[in-house]
N, C-alpha and C positions, 0 to 999 in steps of 0.2 A: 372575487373568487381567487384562492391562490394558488401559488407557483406550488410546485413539489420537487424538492432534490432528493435522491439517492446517493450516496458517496460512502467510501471504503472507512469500515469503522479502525480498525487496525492502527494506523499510523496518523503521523502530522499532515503529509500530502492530502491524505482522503480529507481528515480533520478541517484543515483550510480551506479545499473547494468545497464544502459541506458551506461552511461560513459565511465565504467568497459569494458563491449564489443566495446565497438569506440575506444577504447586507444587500445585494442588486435588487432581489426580484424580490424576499418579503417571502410570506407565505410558509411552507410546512418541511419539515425534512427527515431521514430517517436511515440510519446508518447502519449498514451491514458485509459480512463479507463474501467473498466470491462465493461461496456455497450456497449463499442464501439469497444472489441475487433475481436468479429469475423469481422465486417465491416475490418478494418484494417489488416487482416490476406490474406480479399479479394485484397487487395489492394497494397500487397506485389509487389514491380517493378517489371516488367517482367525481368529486367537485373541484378535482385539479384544470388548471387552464394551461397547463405548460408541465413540462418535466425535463430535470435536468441530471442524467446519469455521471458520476465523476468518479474515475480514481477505481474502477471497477472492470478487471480484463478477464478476457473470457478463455476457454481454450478447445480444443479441436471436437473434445470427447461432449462438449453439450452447445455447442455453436451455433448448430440448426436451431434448435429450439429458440436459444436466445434471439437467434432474427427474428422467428416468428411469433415470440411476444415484444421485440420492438415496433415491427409491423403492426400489430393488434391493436398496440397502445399509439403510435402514431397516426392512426384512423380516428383516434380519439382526442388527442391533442397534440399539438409541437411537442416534439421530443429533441433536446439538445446533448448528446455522448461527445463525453469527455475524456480521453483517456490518452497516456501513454506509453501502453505495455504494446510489446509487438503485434501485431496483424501484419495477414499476408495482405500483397495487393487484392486480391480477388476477396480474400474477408470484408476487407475496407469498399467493397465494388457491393458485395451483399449485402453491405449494411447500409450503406447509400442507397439501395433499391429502395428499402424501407420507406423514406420518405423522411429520414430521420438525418438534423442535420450534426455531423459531424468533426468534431474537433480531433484529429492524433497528429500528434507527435514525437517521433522516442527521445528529440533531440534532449524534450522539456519536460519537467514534472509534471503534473497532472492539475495542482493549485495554479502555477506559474498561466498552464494552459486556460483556466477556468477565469482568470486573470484578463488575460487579454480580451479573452470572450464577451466579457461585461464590463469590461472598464470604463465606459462611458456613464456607466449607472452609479462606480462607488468613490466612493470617499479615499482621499489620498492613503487614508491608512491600510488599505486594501494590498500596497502594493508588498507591505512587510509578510503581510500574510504570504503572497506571493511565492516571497523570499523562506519564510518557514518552510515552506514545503521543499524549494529547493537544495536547501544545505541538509535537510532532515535525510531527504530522498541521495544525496550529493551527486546531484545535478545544478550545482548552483556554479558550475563554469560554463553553463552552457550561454550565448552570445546576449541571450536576455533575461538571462540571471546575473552575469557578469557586471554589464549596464546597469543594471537599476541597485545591482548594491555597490557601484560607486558610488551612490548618491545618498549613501547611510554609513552609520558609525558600525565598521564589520562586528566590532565588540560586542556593542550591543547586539545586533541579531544574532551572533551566534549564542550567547545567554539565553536570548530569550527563547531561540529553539532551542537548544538545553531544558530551561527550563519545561518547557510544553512536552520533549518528548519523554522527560522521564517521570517526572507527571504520569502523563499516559501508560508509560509502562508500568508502574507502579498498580494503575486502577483501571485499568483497561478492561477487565473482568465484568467490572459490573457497568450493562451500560448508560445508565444514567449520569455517571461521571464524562466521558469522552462526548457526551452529548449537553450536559453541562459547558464543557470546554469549546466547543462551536458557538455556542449560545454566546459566552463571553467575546469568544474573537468576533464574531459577526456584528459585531455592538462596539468592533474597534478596541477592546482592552488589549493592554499590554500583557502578556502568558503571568507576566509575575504578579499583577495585581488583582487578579484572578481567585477572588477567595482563599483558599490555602494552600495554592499551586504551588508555590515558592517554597514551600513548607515540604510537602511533599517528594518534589524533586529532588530535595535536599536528602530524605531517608531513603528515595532511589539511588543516588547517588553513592549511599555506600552499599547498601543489597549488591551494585554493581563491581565496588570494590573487591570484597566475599567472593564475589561468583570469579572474579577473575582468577582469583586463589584457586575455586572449587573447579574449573575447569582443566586444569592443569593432572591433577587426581581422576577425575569423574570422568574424561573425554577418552575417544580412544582415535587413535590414527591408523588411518587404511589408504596406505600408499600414498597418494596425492589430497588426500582428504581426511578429515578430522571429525568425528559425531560426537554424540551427547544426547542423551534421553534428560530433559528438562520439566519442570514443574511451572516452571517463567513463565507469566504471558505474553512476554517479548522475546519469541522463539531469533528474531534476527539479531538481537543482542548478543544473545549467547552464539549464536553461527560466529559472529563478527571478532568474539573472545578466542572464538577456538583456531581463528585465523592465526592470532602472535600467540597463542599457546603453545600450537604444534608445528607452526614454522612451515603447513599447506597454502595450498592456492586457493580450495573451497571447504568451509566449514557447512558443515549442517545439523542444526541444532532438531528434536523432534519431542511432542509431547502428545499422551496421548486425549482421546476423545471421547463422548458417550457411542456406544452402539461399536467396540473394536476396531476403529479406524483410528489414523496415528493423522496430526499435520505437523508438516518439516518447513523448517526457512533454510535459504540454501544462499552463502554469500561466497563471493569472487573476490578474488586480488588480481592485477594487472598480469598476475603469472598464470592467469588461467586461458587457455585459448579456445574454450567453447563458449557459445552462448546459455546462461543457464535455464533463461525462462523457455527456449525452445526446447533443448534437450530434456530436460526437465519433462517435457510435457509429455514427452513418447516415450521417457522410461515410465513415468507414472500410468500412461496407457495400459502399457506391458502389466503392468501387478494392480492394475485392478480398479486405476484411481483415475484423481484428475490434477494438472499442474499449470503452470506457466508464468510467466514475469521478464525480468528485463534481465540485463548480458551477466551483469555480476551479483544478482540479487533477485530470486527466484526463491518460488514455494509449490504445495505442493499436498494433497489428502489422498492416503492411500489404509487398505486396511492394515490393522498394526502387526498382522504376520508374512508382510511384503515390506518389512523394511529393511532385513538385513538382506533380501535380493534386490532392492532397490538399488541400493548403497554398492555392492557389488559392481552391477552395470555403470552406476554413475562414476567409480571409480576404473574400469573399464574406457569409460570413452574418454575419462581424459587423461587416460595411459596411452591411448591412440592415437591423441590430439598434439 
């Protein structure tokens, strides 16, 4: 009977502990994003013997709910959550009621996390994976990131998460590719040997050139912050571009969605002195939506005629910050 993981389709971190748990445990997986996670929690097989959430954070405005389909589902099998985005103490209290056992850490990416979890189950090459997620996410200074990539050639890993993440952003779209690309990691391949990942990264690689130009033109800056209405599938890219474009502390890049809702990625530089994934989460309140993520790197679904009141507020509190 198999295992079943859920992990964050978006990025390398989700990507890798998607992997991470298929190389330990075997068995079935299925990748989505925060919006579509409780649907998917619903949707666990009925012939799972385990389930392992990763790389998937929650936020204020649908929390209840998600406990009590953690609950649900851990009356039915072990449930292992993974994650590194913030929770308060008392989230972390409620979701432990559940029965469900729990891995956070903000120290650590969320692969790094999934890492430790099962390390007894995999295979040494387990540990690069690891390591993708944390220079991808760049948390790869944190005490046990640092460690384990003394014991590799920096070089290569940062290629190789190169490679993987632009890959991913390239085809992130359709998702039989980003689930393609778990399948190869979990089976230990190197991102470059990957079919035509190497290939691919390579025309991401200049799209990314372009857009650097194109951001310059296309963005606009609102005091301490910089946007951009984007067509990208990698909304954090372009936040990230608009950082040394316009010389702010927080880019936010936004594109929109079916049914008039807009989603924003929202990145920090050291010059920013709020945290984004909380703050984030209560402007998004306010106009209608949902948010949340970690201190410099937040996102973020609201309808797409609350973004220029969004953007206001968010520029607001870090004028008061």
């Amino acid at each position: 009977m198999p295992h079943h993981c859920i992990s964050h389709i978006k990025d390398v971190d989700g990507l890798s502990s998607a992997a991470l748990v298929v190389a330990a445990k075997g068995g079935t997986f299925r990748l989505t994003d925060y919006d579509d996670l409780l649907r998917e929690i619903d949707a666990v097989p009925a012939t799972a013997t385990g389930v392992t959430i990763c790389d998937l954070g929650t936020n204020a405005s649908n929390f209840p709910e998600f406990v009590g389909k953690l609950e649900a589902l851990a009356k039915r099998v072990p449930v292992t959550y993974i994650d590194h985005h913030y929770l308060t103490e008392e989230s972390k209290k409620e979701i432990l009621k559940t029965g469900v056992e729990l891995r956070h850490d903000v120290r650590d990416c969320a692969s790094m996390l999934t890492y430790l979890t099962y390390k007894e189950s995999l295979p040494e090459g387990g540990r690069l994976l690891a390591l993708y997620g944390a220079v991808t996410d760049y948390m790869d200074t944190s005490a046990n990131a640092s460690q384990m990539m003394e014991t590799f050639d920096r070089q290569f890993v940062l290629l190789e998460c190169t490679i993987l993440a632009y890959a991913l952003a390239k085809n992130g779209r359709d998702y039989a590719y980003p689930e393609m690309l778990v399948r190869g990691l979990a089976s230990m391949k190197a991102p470059h040997s990957i079919d035509e990942v190497g290939r691919e990264a390579l025309e991401q690689a200049e799209v990314v050139r372009r857009l650097a130009e194109d951001v310059r033109s296309k963005g606009t800056r609102m005091g301490k912050l910089a946007y951009m209405r984007t067509e990208q599938s990698s909304t954090g890219n372009v936040a990230k571009l608009l950082l040394g474009a316009f010389g702010v502390s927080v880019g936010v890049a936004y594109k929109d969605k079916l049914g008039g809702t807009a989603e924003l990625s929202l990145r920090g530089t050291s010059e920013s002195k709020i945290h984004l994934g909380k703050e984030i989460g209560l402007i998004a309140q306010r106009h209608g939506g949902s948010g949340g993520g970690h201190e410099k790197a937040a996102g973020c679904s609201v309808p797409a005629s609350e973004i220029q009141g969004l953007l206001a507020d968010l520029e607001s509190r870090l004028e008061a910050s």
